[in-house]
N, C-alpha and C positions, 0 to 999 in steps of 0.2 A: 893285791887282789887274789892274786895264787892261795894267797895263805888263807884271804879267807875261805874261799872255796874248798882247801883241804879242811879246814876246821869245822865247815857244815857237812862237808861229806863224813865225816868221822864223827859226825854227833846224830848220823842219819837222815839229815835234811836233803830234799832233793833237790838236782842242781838248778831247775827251773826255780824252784821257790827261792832261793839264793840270789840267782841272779833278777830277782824280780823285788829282795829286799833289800840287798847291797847298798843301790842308790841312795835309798833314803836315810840307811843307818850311816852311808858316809858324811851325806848332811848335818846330820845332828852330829858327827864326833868333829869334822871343821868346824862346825859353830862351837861346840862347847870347847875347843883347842884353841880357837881366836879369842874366844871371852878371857879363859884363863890366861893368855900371854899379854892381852890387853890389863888383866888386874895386875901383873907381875911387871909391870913396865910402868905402872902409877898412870 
């Protein structure tokens, strides 16, 4: 989480908008990290 936060403050994003889009981009990278381990496991 730290990292991503240093990677939006270094790309000029502000920390409210960050911590208000965090959540849902975690969502999507668990789901699309369950599907790929799911196709790699048959």
């Amino acid at each position: 989480m730290s990292a991503a936060l240093g990677l939006g403050d270094a790309l000029g994003v502000p920390l409210l908008a960050m911590a208000e889009l965090l959540p849902a981009i975690e969502a999507v990278m668990v789901a699309k990290l369950n599907e790929q381990m799911d196709h790699s496991h048959g």
